[in-house]
C-alpha positions as CSV (number, residue, x, y, z in Angstrom):
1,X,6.6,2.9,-12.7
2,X,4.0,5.1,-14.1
3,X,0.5,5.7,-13.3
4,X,0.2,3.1,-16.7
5,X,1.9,0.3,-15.2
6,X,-0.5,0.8,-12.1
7,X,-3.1,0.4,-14.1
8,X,-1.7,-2.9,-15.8
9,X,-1.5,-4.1,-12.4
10,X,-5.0,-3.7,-11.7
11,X,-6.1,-5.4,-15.1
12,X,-3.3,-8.2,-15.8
13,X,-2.0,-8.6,-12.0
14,X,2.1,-9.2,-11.8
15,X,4.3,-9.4,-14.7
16,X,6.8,-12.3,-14.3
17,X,9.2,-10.6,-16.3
18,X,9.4,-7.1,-14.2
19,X,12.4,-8.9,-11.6
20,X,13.2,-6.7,-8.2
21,X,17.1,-6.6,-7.2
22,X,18.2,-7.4,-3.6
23,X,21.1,-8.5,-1.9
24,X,21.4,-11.2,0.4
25,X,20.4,-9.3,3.9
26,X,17.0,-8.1,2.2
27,X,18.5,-4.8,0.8
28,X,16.2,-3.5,-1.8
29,X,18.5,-2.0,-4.6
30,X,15.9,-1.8,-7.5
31,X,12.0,-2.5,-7.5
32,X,11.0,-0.5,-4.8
33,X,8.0,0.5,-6.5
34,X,6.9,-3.0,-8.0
35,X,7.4,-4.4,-4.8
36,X,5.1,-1.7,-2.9
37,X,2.5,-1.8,-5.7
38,X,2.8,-5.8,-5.2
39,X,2.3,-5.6,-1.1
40,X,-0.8,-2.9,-2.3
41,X,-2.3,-5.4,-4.7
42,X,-2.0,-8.6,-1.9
43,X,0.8,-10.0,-4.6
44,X,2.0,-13.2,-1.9
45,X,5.5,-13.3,-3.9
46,X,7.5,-11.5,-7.0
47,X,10.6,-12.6,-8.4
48,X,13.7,-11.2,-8.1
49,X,17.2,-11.7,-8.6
50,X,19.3,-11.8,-5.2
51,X,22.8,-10.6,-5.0
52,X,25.5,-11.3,-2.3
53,X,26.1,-8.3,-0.1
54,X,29.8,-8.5,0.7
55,X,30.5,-9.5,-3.0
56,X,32.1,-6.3,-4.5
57,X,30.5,-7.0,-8.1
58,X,28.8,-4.1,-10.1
59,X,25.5,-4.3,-10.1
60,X,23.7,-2.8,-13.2
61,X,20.9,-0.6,-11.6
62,X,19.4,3.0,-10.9
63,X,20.9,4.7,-8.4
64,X,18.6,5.0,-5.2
65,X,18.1,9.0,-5.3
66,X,14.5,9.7,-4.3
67,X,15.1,13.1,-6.1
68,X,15.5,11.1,-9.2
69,X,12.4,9.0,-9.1
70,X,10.5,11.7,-7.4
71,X,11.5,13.5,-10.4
72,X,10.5,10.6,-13.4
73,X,7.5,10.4,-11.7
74,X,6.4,13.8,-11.9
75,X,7.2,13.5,-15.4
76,X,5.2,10.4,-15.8
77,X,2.0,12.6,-14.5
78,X,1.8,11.5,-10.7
79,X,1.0,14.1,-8.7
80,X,3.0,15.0,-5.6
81,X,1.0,13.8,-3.0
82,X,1.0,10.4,-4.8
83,X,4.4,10.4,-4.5
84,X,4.7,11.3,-1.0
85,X,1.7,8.0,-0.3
86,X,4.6,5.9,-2.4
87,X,7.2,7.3,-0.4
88,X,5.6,6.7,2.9
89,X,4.7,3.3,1.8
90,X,8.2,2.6,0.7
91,X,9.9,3.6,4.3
92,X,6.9,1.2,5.5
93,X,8.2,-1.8,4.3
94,X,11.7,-0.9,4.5
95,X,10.9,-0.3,8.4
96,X,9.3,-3.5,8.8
97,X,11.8,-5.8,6.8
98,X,14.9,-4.2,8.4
């Protein structure tokens, strides 16, 4: 997500067609970002696709490396202590759905 798609958010709301990944017992595997930009916004639900956690299928995602999105975000033009707000939001709601 890039300081563009934030603004999109603020103009045209939630885009059905941006789906978040999560297994079963509420692990978020990809979305982190829609998903704390869609708590941020007051979004009351987002779709996403669900995945069974002790099914051993490959899941087609990003890695979860916060080096790597710290990273793509920098490039993207967020500053770093946006990142660290998105990061301390992220462990948030990690915290309070865990």
């Amino acid at each position: 997500m890039n300081a563009e798609d934030n603004k999109s958010w603020e103009t045209n709301g939630y885009d059905k067609e941006k789906r978040i990944r999560i297994l079963d017992n509420y692990t978020l595997i990809d979305g982190k970002h829609r998903f704390t930009v869609a708590t941020y916004f007051g979004q009351k639900s987002i779709l996403g696709d669900v995945y069974n956690s002790t099914n051993k299928m490959d899941i087609d995602m990003i890695p979860d490396n916060r080096k790597l999105y710290r990273d793509n975000l920098l490039m993207f033009g967020f500053t770093v202590h946006e990142i660290d707000i998105l990061d301390e939001a992220v462990d948030t709601i990690i915290a309070k759905f865990q």
